[in-house]
C-alpha positions in Angstrom: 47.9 38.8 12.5 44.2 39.4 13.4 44.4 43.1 14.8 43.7 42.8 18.7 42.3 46.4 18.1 39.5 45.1 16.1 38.5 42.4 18.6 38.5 44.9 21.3 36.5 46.6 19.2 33.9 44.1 18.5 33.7 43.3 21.8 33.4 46.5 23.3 30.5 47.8 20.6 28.6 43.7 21.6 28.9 45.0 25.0 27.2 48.7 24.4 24.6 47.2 22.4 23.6 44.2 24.8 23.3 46.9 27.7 21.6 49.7 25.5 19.1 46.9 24.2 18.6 46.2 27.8 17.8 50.1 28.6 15.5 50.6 25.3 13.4 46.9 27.2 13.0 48.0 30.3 11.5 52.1 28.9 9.5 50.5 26.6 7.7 47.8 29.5 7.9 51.2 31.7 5.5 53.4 29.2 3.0 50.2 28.3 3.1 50.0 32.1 2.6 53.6 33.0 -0.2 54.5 30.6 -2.1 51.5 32.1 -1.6 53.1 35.6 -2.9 56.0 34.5 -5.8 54.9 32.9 -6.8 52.7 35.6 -6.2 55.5 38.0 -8.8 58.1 36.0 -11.2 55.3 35.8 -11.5 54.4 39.9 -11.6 58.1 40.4 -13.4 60.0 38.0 -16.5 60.0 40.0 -14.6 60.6 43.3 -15.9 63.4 45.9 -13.4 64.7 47.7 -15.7 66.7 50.2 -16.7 63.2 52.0 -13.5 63.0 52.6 -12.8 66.5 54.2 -15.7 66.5 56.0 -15.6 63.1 57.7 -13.9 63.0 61.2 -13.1 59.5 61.1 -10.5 60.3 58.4 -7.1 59.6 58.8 -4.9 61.9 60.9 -2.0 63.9 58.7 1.2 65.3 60.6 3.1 67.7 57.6 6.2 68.3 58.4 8.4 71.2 56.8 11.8 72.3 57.3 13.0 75.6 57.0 16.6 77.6 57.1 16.6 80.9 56.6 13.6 81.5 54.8 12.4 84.9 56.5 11.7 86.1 53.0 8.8 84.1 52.2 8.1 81.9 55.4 4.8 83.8 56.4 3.2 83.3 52.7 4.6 79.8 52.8 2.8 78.8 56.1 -0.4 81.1 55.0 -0.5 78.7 52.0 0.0 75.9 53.8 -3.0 76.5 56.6 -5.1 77.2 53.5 -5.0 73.3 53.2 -8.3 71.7 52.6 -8.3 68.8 55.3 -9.7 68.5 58.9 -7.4 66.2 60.6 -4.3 68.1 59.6 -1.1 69.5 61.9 1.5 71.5 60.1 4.6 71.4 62.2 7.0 74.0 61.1 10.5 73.1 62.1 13.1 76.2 62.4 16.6 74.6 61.5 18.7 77.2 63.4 18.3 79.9 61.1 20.1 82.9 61.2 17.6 85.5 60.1 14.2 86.8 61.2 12.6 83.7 60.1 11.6 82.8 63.9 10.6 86.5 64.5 8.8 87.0 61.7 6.5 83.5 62.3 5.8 84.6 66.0 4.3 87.9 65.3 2.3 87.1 62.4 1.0 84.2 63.9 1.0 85.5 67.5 3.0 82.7 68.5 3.9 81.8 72.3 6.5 79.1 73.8 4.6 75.7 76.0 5.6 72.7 77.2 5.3 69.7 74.7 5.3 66.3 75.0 7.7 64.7 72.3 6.4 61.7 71.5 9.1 60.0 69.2 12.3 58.8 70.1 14.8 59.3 67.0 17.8 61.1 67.8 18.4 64.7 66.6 19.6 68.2 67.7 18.5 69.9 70.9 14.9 71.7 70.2 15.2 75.0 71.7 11.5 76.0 72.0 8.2 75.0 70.5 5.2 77.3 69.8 1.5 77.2 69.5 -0.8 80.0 68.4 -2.8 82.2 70.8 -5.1 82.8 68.0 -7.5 79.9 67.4 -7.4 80.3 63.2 -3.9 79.1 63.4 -4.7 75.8 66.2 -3.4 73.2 63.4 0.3 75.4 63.9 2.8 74.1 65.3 6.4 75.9 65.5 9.6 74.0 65.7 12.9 76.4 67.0 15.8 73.9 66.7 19.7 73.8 66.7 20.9 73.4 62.9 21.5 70.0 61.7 20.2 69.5 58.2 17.3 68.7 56.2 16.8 65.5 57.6 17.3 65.9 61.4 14.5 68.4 61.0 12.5 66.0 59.6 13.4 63.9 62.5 12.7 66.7 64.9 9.2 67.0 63.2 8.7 63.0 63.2 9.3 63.2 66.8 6.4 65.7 67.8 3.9 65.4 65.3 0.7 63.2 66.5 -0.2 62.0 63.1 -1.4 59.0 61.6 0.5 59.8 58.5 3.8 62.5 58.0 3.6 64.5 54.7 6.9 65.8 54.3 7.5 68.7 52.1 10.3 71.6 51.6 8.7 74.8 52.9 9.4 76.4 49.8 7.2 74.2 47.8 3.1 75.5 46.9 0.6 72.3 47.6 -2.9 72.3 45.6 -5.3 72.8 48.5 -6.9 69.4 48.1 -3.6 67.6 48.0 -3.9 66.1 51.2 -7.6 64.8 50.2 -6.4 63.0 47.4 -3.5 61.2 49.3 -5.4 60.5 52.2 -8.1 58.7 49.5 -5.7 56.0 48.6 -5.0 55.0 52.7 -8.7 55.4 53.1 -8.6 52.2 50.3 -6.2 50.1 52.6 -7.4 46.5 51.7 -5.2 43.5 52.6 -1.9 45.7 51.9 -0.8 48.3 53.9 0.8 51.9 52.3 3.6 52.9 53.6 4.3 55.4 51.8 3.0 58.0 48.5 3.6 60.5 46.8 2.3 62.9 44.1 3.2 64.4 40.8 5.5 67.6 41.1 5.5 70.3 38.3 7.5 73.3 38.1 6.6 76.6 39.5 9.0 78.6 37.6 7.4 81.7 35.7 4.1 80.5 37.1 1.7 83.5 38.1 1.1 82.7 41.9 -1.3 84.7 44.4 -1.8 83.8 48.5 0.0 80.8 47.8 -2.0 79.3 45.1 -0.9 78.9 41.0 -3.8 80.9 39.2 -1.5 80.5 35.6 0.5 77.9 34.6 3.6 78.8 32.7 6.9 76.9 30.6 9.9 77.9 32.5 11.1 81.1 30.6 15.0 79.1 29.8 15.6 76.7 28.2 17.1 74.6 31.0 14.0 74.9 33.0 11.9 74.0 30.0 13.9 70.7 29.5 13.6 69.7 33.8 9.7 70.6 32.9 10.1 67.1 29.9 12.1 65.6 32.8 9.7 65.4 35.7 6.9 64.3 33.2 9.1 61.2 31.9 9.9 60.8 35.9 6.8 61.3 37.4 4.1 60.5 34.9 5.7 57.4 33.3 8.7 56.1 35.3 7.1 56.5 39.0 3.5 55.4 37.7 5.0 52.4 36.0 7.1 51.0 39.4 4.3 52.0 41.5 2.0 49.5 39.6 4.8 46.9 39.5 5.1 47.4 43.7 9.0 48.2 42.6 9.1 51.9 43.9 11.8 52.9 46.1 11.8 56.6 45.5 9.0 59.0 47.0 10.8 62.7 46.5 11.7 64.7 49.3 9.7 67.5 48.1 6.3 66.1 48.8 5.6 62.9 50.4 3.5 60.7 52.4 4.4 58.3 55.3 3.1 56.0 57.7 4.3 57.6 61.0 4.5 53.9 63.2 6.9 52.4 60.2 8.8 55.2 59.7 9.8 55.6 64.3 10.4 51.6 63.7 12.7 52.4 61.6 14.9 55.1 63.3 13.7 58.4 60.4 16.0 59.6 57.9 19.5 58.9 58.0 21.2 62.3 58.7 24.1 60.6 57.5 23.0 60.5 53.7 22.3 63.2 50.9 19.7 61.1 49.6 17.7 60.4 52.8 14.1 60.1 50.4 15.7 56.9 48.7 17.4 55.5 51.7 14.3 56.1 54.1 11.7 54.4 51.9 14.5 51.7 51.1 14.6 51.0 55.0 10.9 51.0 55.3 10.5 48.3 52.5 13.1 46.3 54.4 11.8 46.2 57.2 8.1 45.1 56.0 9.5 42.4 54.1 11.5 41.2 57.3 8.5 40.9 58.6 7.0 39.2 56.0 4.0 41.8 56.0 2.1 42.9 52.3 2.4 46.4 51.7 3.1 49.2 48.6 4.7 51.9 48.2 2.7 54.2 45.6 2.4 57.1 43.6 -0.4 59.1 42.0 -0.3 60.7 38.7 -2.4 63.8 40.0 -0.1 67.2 40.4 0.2 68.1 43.6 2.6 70.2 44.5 4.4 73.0 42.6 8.4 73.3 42.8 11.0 75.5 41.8 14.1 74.1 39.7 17.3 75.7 38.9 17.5 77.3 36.2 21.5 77.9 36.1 24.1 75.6 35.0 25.6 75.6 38.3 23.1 75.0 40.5 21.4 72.1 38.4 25.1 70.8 38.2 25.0 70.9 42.2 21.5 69.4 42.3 22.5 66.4 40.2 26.1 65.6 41.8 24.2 65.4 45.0 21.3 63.4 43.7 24.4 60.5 42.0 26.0 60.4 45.9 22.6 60.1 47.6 21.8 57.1 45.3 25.7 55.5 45.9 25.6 55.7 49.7 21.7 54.2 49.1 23.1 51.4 47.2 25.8 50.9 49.0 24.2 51.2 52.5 21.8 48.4 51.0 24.3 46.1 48.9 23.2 42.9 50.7 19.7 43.2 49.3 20.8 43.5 46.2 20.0 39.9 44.3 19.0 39.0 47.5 15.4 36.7 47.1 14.1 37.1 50.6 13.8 40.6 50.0 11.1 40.1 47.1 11.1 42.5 44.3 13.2 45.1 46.4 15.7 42.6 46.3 15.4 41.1 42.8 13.9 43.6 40.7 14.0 47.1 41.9 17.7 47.3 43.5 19.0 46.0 40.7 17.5 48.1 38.3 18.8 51.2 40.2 22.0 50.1 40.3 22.6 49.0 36.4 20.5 51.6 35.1 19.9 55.0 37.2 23.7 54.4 38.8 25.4 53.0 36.0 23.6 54.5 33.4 25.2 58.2 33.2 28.5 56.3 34.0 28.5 53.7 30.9 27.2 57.0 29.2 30.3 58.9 29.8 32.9 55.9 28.8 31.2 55.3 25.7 32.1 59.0 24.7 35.7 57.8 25.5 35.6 55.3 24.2 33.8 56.5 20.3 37.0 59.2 20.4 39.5 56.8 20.8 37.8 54.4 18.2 37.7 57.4 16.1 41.6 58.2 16.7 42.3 54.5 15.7 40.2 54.7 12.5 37.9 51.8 13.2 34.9 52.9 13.3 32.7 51.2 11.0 30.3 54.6 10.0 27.3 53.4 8.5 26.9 51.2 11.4 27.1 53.8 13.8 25.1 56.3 11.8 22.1 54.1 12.0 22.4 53.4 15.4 23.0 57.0 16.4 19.9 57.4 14.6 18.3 55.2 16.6 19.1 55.9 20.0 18.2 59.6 19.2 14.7 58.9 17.5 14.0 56.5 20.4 14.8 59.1 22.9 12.4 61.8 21.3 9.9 59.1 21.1 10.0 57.9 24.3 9.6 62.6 25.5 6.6 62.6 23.0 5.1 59.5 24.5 5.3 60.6 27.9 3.8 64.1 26.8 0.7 62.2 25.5 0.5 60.2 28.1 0.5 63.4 30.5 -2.4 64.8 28.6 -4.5 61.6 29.5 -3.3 62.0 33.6 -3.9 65.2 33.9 -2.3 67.9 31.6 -1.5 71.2 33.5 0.5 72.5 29.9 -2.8 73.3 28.5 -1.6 76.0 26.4 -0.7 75.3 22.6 2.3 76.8 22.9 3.6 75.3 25.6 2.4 71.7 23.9 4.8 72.9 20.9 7.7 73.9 23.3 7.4 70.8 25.0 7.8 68.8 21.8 10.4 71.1 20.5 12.3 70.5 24.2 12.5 67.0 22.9 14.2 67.4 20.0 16.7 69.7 21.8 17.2 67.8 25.3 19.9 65.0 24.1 22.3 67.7 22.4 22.0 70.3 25.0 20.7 69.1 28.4 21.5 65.5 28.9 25.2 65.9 28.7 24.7 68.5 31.7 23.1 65.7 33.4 25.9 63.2 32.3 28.6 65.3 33.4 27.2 66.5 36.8 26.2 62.9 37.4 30.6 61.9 36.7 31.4 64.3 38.7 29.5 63.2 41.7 30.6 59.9 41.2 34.0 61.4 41.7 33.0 63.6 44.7 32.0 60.3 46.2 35.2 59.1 46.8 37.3 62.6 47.1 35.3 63.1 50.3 36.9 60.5 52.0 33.8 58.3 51.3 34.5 54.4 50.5 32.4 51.6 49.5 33.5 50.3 52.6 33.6 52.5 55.4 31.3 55.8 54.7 33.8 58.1 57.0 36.8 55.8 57.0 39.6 57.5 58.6 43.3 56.4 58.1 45.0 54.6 61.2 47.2 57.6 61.9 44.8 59.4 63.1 43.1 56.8 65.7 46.3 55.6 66.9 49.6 57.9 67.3 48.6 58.4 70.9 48.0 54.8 71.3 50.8 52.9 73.6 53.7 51.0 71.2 52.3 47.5 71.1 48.7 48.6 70.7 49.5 51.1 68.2 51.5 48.1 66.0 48.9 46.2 66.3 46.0 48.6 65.1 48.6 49.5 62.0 48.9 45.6 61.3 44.7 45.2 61.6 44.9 48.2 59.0 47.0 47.2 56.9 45.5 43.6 56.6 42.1 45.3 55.7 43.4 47.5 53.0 45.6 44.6 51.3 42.5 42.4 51.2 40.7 45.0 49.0 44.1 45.1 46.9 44.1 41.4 46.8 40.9 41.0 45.8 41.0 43.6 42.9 44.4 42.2 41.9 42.9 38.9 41.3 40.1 39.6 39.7 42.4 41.7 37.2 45.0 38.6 36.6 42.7 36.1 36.6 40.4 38.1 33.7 43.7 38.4 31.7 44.6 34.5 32.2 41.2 33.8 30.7 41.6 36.4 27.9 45.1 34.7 27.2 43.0 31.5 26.9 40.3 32.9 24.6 42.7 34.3 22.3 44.7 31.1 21.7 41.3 29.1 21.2 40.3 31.5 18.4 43.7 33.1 16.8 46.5 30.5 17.2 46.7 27.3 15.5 48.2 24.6 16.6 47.6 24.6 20.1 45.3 22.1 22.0 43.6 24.5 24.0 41.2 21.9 25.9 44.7 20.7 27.6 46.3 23.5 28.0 43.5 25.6 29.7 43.7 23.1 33.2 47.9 24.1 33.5 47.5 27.5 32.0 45.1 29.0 35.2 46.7 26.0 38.1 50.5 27.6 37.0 49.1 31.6 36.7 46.9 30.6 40.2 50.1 29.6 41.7 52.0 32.5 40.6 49.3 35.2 41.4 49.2 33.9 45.3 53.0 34.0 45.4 53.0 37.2 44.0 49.9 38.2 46.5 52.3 36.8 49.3 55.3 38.7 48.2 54.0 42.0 47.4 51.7 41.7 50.3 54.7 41.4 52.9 56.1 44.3 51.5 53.2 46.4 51.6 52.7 45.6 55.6 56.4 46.7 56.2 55.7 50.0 54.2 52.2 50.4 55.9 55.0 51.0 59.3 56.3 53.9 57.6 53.4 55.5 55.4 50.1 54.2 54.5 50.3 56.5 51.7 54.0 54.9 50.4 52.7 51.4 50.8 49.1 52.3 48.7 51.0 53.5 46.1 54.0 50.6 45.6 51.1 48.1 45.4 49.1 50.3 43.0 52.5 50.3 40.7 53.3 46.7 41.0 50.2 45.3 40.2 48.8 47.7 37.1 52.5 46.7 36.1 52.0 43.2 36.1 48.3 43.0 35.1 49.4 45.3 32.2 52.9 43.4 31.5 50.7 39.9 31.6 49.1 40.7 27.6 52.3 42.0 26.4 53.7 38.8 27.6 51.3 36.1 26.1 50.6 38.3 22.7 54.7 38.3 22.0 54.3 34.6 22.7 51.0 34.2 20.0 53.2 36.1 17.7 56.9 34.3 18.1 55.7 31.2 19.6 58.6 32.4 22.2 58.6 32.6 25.6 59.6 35.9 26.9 63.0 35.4 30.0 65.8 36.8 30.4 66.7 36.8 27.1 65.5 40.6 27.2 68.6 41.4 28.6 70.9 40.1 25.7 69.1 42.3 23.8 69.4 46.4 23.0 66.9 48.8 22.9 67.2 49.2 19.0 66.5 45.4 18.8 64.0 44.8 20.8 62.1 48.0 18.8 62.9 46.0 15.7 61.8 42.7 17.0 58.4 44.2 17.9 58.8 46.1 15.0 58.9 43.2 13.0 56.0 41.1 14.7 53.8 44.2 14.2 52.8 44.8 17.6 54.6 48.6 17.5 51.6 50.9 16.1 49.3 53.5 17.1 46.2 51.1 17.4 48.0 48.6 19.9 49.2 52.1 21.9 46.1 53.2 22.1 44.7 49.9 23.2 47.5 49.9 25.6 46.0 53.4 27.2 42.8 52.1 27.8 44.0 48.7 29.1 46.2 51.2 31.2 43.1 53.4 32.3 40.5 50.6 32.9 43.3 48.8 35.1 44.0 51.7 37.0 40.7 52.8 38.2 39.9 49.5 39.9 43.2 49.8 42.1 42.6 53.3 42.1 39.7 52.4 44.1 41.0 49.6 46.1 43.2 52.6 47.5 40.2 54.5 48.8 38.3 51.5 50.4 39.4 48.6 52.6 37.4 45.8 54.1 35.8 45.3 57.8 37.4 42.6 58.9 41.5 41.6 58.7 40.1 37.8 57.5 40.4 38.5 53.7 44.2 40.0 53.8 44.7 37.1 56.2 43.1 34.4 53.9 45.5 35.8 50.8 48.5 35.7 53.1 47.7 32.0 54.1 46.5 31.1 49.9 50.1 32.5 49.5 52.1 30.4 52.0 50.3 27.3 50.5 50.6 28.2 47.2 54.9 28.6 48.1 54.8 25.4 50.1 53.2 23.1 46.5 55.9 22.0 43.9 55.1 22.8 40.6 55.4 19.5 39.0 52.2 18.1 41.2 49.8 20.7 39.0 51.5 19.6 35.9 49.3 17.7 33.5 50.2 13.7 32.1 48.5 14.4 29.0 50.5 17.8 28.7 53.9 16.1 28.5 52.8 14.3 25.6 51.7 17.1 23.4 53.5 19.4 21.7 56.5 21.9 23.1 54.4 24.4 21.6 51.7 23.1 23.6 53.8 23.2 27.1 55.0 26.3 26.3 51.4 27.7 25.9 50.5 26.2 29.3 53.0 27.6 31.6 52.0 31.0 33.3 54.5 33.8 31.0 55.1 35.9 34.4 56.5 33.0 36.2 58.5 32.2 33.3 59.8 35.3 32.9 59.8 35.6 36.7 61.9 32.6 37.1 64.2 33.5 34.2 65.4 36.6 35.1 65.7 35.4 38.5 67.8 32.3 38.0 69.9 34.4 35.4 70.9 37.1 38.0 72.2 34.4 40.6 73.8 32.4 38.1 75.7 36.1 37.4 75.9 36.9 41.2 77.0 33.4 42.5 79.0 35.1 45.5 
């Protein structure tokens, strides 16, 4: 016997190495990309004079918005640096979010602010504004102060949306240092508007960790003093300086940060602002805003400049970095998910085709295939099939391309425009790369898991994003209507098992298929495969039927009880379906009721004999077990809209009970082999059947 271990194995490592040669594709076109941003960027502005653009009245209008919760520490140097802007058309519109310090009382005495009346132009809904303020004094007529009831980051920004004036919003964390002529160099490229419109831009960030800062400015330039902040510093420059500059070019950006960005204030009212809903409202607004322009079928980019703009402080704990990154995985799942029917989607352009996509294979997936191939190597590594020189040379590989690709993006920095331009922190930054796969990516990795997780655990679904149970919207319903709202539930929730059930039955069938094409003789596997999936489809929409009746009764009771049977039942049979057919390629028996003639001891001896009892096939068992379980684990914490998919399984299995077998049967089956028609029939029905006709034979009374 050919070890099914070994062609698990092949198949798994074909697997890793089509998707990693995938990845290593897409970074290399991304830094061949990049650098020719960069260098076209330095070119069209090396002669550039800012000062026109300050000084010229006709310039576009800015609105920047910042939010701010208890920041009474360091609000009134924040807003000093901030009115230190170099720009003439510029509003900064401070927006309290219900803090509970001295924030507000600090702001109105050192900038001798006073409550008016304002007209709020924009219509997006948000929290009640309690009060706005203007300055008496004249040096601070570009202030304007928000006091708001708390409601998050992005109903700030809403509030701030709604009252600015603004050609353009530039939306910032108050927290965050701007260079004084960042708003000149993004107001340059809208000034360049040709037959495109910008919708949105955004800037380089560095870290201001350990860097000296005076009146709101960076007068030194400093590595992060740890070691985790001198790794985010290798981070932002692969992000920023290759992967943003290389998407920008391509008109495939969907990210601006939340930190710093620019946005055209008409799109972003037509669009409704951020979704107070999300934890990544950056992503999801510009996401919205692209959809929108290419529902209107209007040319536009999204862009990104390579010059540093602002200044940011990362976390420089464990924990914090941990948080950052769980919330960063959710806010890109609730994005995706929010926007699944763009994905592949060719009326939505290279949003649809291109960009989408890559998020989802690559930034989603990525940490998540990550994580499994660690499972996956110590399993291998408990079965003793790793083959090592193989995988020495392509851990080699991945790891030299990895520092390659840090050390390209350093260079590349240096062209852009290099704000490490001490030696030392050149050397550090090359050393970081060295260091970074062994000591801060699996941080990344495992925070990113974990938010993954966190996803679901908060009672949010990839259906539903607050989906409550029925118990809670109907026990004070009236009888009928409360039977009936249980019925609608249960119908949406067994379509999502249905659907997962199937995929996981039918994917076996076809393995059954594959294997006896390749690794048993004898069969005629072009005349089998036609009766082999009619007889399993027949058998999985009777089994669909069955179960499903069951689980509607249960759901009466206890949605809990009736998720849980149907979990059970059908990672029993999906599991049960490659024991079946590999005792089958091994005996050339089908397995009935003949189990029952047989003890324990003998049925160890049998399998014993046929050499399907060792550690490899137990292992292989525990990941068929574990890869089974998650889908249905899943299935449990999601359910569809609509009742017409559990309603369109119910009806496939009344049809499917309704059709005699012998009508699917094949002529040129009955005259083959009986090894052949044994092959052919589904091993669950059979087995099914069996054990079925046995008992009432047994039972006639």
């Amino acid at each position: 016997m050919i070890e099914f271990s070994h062609i698990v194995y092949e198949v798994v490592i074909w697997l890793f190495l089509l998707y990693g040669s995938a990845m290593e594709i897409i970074y290399g076109w991304i830094g061949v990309y990049a650098l020719g941003a960069v260098i076209r960027y330095k070119r069209e502005n090396a002669f550039t004079d800012y000062n026109i653009i300050a000084v010229n009245p006709n310039a576009p209008t800015f609105s920047l918005i910042a939010p701010a919760y208890n920041e009474g520490m360091t609000i009134v140097e924040n807003v000093r640096s901030l009115l230190s802007l170099y720009y003439h058309n510029l509003e900064i519109i401070i927006v309290n979010d219900g803090s509970k310090d001295d924030s507000m009382q600090k702001l109105i005495e050192a900038y001798e602010l006073e409550s008016i009346s304002f007209f709020v132009q924009g219509e997006i809904e948000t929290n009640a504004i309690r009060s706005i303020y203007k300055s008496k004094n004249p040096a601070f007529k570009k202030l304007i102060v928000v006091d708001k009831e708390n409601g998050g980051k992005a109903d700030a920004l809403n509030v701030g949306i709604n009252v600015s004036s603004g050609d353009y919003l530039v939306c910032i964390d108050v927290d965050c240092i701007l260079e004084q002529d960042a708003i000149l160099r993004l107001a340059k490229p809208f000034l360049e508007e040709t037959d495109k419109k910008i919708i949105a831009c955004g800037g380089v960030i560095r870290l201001a960790n350990n860097c000296k800062i005076e009146n709101g400015k960076v007068v030194d330039v400093n590595m992060p003093k740890t070691l985790l902040g001198k790794t985010q510093a290798l981070e932002y420059i692969r992000a920023f300086v290759l992967g943003r500059m290389a998407w920008s070019r391509a008109s495939g950006l969907i990210l601006i940060s939340g930190a710093f960005g620019v946005f055209d204030r008409k799109i972003v009212l037509a669009c409704g602002g951020y979704d107070r809903n999300t934890v990544g409202e950056d992503m999801e607004l510009v996401v919205r805003m692209r959809k929108y322009m290419e529902e209107r079928n209007e040319p536009y980019e999204v862009i990104t400049i390579p010059d540093p703009l602002c200044w940011t402080e990362v976390p420089e704990t464990k924990e914090i970095l941990k948080k950052q990154r769980n919330r960063w995985m959710r806010g890109t799942m609730e994005t995706l998910w929010k926007h699944r029917k763009l994905m592949f989607n060719p009326k939505y352009g290279k949003l649809g085709m291109i960009s989408l996509p890559y998020w989802f294979f690559f930034e989603f997936l990525g940490p998540l295939v990550e994580f499994l191939g660690y499972i996956i190597f110590i399993v291998f590594l408990l079965l003793g099939i790793i083959n090592w020189s193989f995988f020495t040379v392509l851990f080699a590989l991945v790891i030299s391309t990895g520092f390659l690709y840090s050390i390209y993006g350093i260079l590349v920095d240096l062209i852009s425009r290099q704000v490490y331009t001490k030696r030392k922190d050149f050397l550090t930054l090359i050393g970081v790369a060295f260091l970074e796969p062994f000591y801060f990516h699996p941080i990344v990795v495992k925070a990113s898991v974990k938010g993954f997780m966190d996803y679901f655990k908060k009672s949010h679904s990839w259906g539903e994003m607050t989906r409550q149970g029925f118990n809670q919207s109907t026990q004070h319903l009236p009888f009928k209507e409360r039977m009936a709202a249980i019925l609608k539930m249960s119908l949406r929730t067994w379509g999502m098992f249905a659907v997962v059930f199937s995929v996981l039955f039918l994917l076996g069938v076809t393995v059954e298929w594959f294997w006896y094409r390749y690794y048993v003789s004898g069969l005629n596997t072009s005349v089998v495969a036609k009766s082999l999936f009619l007889d399993n489809l027949i058998f999985m929409f009777r089994f669909i039927f069955g179960v499903g009746v069951v689980y509607v009764l249960v759901n009466f009771i206890k949605e809990s009880w009736a998720k849980t049977i149907a979990l059970i039942i059908g990672l029993f049979v999906v599991i049960a379906q490659y024991i079946l057919f590999l005792y089958f390629s091994e005996t050339h028996k089908l397995l009935g009721s003949d189990i029952l003639n047989y003890s324990k001891a003998e049925i160890e001896q049998n399998l014993q004999h046929i050499g399907m009892l060792n550690f490899k096939n137990f292992a292989l068992l525990g990941i068929l077990i574990i890869a089974s379980f998650i889908p249905f684990w899943l299935a449990g914490k999601s359910s569809f809209k609509s009742i017409y998919v559990g309603l369109f399984f119910f009806c496939l299995g009344l049809v499917a009970l309704c059709i005699p077998k012998e009508i699917i049967k094949s002529n040129d089956l009955y005259h083959t082999s009986k090894l052949n028609q044994k092959a052919a029939k589904s091993k669950w029905d059979y087995f099914f059947n069996s054990n079925t006709d046995d008992f009432i034979h047994e039972h006639l009374e």
